[in-house]
C-alpha positions in Angstrom: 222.7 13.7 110.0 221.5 12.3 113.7 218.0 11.0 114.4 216.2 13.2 116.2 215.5 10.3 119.0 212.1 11.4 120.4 210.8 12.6 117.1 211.8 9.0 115.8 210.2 7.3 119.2 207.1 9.1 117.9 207.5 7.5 114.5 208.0 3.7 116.2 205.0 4.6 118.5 202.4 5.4 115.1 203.6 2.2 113.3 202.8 -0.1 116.2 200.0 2.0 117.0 198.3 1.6 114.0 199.9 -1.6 113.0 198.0 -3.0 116.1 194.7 -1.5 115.7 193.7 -2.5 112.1 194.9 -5.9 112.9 192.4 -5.8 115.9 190.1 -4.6 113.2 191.1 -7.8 110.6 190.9 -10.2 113.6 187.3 -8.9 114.4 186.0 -8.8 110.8 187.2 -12.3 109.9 185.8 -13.4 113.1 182.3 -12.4 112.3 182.1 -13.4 109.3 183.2 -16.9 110.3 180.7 -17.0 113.0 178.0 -15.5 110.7 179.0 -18.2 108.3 178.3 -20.9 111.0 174.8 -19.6 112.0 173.8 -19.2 108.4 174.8 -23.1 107.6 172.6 -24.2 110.9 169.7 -21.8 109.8 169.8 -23.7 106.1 170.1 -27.0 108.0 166.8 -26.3 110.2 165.0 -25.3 107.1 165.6 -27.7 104.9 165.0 -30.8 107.9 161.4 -28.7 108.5 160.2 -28.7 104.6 162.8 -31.7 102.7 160.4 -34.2 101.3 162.7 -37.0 102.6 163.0 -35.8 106.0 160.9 -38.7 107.8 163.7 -40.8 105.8 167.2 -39.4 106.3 167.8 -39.1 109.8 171.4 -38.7 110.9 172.2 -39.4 107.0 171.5 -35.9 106.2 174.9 -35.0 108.0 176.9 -37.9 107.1 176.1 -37.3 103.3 175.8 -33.5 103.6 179.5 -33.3 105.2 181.1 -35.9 102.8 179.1 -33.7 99.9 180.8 -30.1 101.0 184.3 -31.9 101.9 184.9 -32.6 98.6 183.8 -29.2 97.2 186.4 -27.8 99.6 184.3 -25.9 102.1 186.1 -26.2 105.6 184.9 -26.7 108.6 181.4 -28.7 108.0 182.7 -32.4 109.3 179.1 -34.6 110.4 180.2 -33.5 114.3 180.3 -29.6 113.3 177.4 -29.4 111.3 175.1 -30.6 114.1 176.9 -27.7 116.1 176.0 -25.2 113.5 172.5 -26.8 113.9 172.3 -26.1 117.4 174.3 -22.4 117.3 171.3 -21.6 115.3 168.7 -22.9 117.4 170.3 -21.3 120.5 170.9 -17.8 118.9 168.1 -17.4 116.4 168.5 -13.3 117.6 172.0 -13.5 115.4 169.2 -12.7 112.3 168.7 -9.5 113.7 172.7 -8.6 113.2 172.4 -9.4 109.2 173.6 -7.2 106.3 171.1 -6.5 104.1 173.4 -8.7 101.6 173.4 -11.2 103.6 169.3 -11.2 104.7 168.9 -11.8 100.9 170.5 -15.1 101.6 168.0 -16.2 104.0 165.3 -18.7 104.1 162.2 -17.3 103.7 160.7 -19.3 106.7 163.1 -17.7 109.1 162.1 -16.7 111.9 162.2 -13.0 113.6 164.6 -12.3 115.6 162.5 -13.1 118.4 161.9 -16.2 117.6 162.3 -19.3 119.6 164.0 -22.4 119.8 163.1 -25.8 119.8 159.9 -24.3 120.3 160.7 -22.2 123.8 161.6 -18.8 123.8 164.7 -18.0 125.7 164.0 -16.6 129.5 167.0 -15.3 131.0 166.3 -12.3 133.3 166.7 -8.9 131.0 169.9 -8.4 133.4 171.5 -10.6 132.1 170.3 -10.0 128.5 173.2 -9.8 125.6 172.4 -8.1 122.7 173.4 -10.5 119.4 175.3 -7.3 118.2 177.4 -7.3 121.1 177.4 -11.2 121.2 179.2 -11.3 117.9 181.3 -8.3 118.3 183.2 -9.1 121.4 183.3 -12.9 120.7 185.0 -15.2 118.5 183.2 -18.4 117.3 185.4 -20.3 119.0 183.8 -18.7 122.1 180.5 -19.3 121.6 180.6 -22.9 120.7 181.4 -23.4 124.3 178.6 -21.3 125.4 176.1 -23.2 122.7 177.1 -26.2 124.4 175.4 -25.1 127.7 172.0 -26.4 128.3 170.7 -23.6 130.9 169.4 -20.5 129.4 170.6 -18.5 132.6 174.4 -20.2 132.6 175.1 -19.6 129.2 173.8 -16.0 129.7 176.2 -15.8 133.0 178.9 -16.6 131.4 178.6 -14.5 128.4 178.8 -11.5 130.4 181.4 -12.5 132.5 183.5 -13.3 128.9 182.9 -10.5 127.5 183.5 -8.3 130.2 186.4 -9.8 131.6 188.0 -10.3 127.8 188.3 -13.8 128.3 190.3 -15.6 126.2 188.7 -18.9 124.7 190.8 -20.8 126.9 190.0 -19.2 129.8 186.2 -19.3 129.0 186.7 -22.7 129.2 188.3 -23.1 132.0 185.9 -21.1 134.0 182.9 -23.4 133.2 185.1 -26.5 133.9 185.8 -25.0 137.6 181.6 -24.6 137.8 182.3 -20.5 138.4 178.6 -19.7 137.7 177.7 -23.0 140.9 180.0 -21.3 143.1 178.5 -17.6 142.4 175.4 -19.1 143.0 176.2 -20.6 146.8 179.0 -17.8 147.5 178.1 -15.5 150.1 180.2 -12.1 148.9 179.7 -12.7 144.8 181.5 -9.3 144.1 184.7 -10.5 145.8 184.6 -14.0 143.7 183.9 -12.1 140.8 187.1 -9.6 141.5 189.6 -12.8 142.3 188.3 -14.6 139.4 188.6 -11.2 136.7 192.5 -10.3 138.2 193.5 -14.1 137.3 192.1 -14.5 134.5 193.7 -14.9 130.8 192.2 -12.4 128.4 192.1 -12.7 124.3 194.5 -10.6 122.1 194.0 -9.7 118.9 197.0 -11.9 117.6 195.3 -15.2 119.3 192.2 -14.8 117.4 193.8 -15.0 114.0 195.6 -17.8 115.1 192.2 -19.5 115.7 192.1 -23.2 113.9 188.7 -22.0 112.7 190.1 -18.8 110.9 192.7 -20.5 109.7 190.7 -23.0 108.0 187.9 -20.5 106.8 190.4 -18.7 105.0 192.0 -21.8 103.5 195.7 -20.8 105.4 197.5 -23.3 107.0 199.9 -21.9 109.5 203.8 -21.3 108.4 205.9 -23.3 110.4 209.4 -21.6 110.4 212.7 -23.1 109.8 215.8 -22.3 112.0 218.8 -22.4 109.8 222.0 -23.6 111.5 
């Protein structure tokens, strides 16, 4: 009996097809969940340095002890260095409440605050154009991506470049290589922005699916450690 060989294209074509969009799906569920993770460990962080009864005391102990305590119960990611980070993602997004399950809203600190809350005490102003909903934040970006954006200081950069990631799919790589060539200085002084904007979006490198899982981060939040593969002879 002979394969009927478009019938069987057909066949080939569904695999993939769905082969390629639940592991889109996995990619972007892990992904959240990692990132969520992240913001929740910063929100406990800022709420137990604003009522601890030691806090005038511990200083940058509280991370030294609090990483070495969480390393050796085997929870990844949480050296001194990426605790602070989790500190400051918080601070920077405090909207991210706003995107919790109800599950996970049970797992807040009462003292949170709304999702309109500030922080440090300042309420971010970026113009409402260039406003990014949290939903859409952590939807369309890995965690990877936004701990280069929570490293930006300016309110209206960090908002430039998380439209221009998102809706160029930038990879994280290229995300960073964007703010290292000052893209949002040079918008600023170019003359024709729309044709900067076109020359940088047909160059640039844009995320897959398959890159995200391969993430460091996800790897260590699910406790995998990639498979290196052995050529036999």
């Amino acid at each position: 009996m002979e394969i009927n060989i478009q019938e069987f294209s057909h066949l080939v074509s569904a695999i993939r097809t769905v082969h390629e969009t639940l592991t889109a799906q996995a990619g972007r569920a892990v992904n959240i969940s990692l990132t969520l993770r992240n913001w929740l460990i910063g929100a406990y962080i800022a709420e137990y340095e604003l009522h601890g009864a030691d806090r005038a005391d511990y200083g940058d102990k509280l991370f030294t002890e609090l990483a070495d305590r969480l390393s050796r119960l085997g929870v990844s990611n949480c050296s001194r260095r990426q605790l602070y980070r989790y500190l400051r993602f918080y601070r920077v997004y405090p909207d991210i409440v706003g995107t919790l399950s109800p599950q996970l809203r049970k797992k807040l600190p009462y003292t949170l605050p709304s999702p309109s809350g500030a922080r440090d005490g300042k309420v971010r102003t970026p113009s409402p154009q260039l406003s990014i909903s949290p939903e859409k934040l952590i939807q369309n970006l890995s965690y990877s991506h936004i701990e280069l954006l929570v490293d930006l200081d300016d309110d209206l950069k960090r908002a430039f470049y998380e439209i221009e990631c998102i809706r160029g799919n930038w990879s994280v790589r290229e995300l960073k290589r964007q703010i290292a060539s000052l893209y949002y200085e040079r918008s600023g002084l170019s003359k024709d922005k729309e044709k900067l904007a076109e020359m940088i979006r047909s160059g640039a490198e844009q995320a897959e699916p398959k890159l995200a899982i391969r993430d460091p981060y996800v790897f260590e939040f699910l406790g995998l450690k990639p498979v290196e593969v052995i050529k036999s002879n």
